[in-house]
N, C-alpha and C positions, 0 to 999 in steps of 0.2 A: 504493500500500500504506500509507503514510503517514497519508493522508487517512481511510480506512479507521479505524486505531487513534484517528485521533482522535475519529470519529464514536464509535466504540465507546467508549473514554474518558470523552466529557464526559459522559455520563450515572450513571454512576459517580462523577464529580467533583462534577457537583450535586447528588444523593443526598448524599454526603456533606458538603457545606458546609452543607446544609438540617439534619440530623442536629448539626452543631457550632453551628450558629448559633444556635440557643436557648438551647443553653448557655455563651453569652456572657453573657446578661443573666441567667441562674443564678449566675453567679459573682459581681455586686454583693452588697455585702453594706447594711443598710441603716444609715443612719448616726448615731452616737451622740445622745442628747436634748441639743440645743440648751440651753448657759447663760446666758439673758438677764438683762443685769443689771439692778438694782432701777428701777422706773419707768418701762422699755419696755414690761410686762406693761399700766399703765394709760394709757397716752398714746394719746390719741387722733386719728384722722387730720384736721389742720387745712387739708384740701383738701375742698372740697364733692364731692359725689360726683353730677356732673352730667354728662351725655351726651356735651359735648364734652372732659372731664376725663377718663371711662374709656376714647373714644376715642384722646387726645394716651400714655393710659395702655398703650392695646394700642400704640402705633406705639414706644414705647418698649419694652416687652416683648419686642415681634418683632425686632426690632435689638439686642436684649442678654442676651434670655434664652431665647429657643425653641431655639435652635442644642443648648442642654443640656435645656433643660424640655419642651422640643415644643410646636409648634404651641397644641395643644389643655392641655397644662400637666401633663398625665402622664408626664414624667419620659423622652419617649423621643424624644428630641431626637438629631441622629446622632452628636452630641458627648458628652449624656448617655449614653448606651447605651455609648458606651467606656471612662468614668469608670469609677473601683475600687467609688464608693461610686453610689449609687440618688440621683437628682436628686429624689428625691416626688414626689408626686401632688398637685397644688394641688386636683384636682376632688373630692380624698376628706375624709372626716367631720375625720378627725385633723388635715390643712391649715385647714381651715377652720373648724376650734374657735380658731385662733392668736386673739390679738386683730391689731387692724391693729399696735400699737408692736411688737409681736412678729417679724411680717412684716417691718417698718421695718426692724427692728435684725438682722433676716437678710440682707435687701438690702444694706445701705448696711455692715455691717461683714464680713459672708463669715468662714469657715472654711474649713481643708484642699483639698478641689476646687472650692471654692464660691467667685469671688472677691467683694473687697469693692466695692462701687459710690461709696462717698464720694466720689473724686474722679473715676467718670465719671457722675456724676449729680445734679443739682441734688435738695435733699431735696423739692419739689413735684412733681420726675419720678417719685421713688420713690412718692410719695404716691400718687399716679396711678397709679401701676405697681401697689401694693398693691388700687388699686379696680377695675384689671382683671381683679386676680389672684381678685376676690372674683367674677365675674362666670364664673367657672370651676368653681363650684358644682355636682357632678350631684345634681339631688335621688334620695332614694329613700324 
């Protein structure tokens, strides 16, 4: 009889988790304009942007930053997705107008859910990291 209710149950229980679970990622809100300060807006990246540089760039990304950005850099990472605030979208117009010091100075010094990378990353990691991040472009 047991067995039974349970049969009967789970289908009702995933109905409903499928019905909440969207509205998990409803409830992010998205997070305040970034205040960069003077001279990260023009600094440019002093890492060449060569095949084996956006490579050493994704192998640093996937080890430090997909767990909250995802894979693909759309914000839905399994970590991101639990976060209060919305990790962005790196593949969208608005990411990718940033300049690269912009980027820089989001990596390496972090805000509220965001942490700072300065001391787990050399500033030529982040470099890298930024020309990966640029490689995550969708055009439209």
């Amino acid at each position: 009889m047991k067995r039974i209710k349970d049969i009967l149950l789970f289908p009702g229980l995933l109905t409903l988790a499928l019905v909440i679970a969207p509205d998990a990622d409803a409830q992010q809100k998205k997070g305040e304009p970034w205040v960069i300060p003077a001279g990260y807006e023009v600094m440019t990246n002093p890492v060449a942007a060569d095949s084996a540089v956006v490579r050493e760039g994704k192998l640093a990304y996937d080890r430090k930053c997909a767990l909250c950005h995802g894979r693909t850099g759309r914000g839905d990472g399994p970590k991101g997705r639990m976060s209060k605030t919305f990790p962005g979208d790196f593949s969208g117009r608005e990411f990718q107008e940033l300049t690269d010091g912009e980027i820089f100075y989001q990596t390496k010094f972090g805000r509220g859910e965001m942490p700072a990378y300065e001391k787990r990353c050399t500033d030529a990691e982040i470099w890298s990291m930024v020309h990966y991040m640029r490689t995550m472009k969708v055009e439209k």
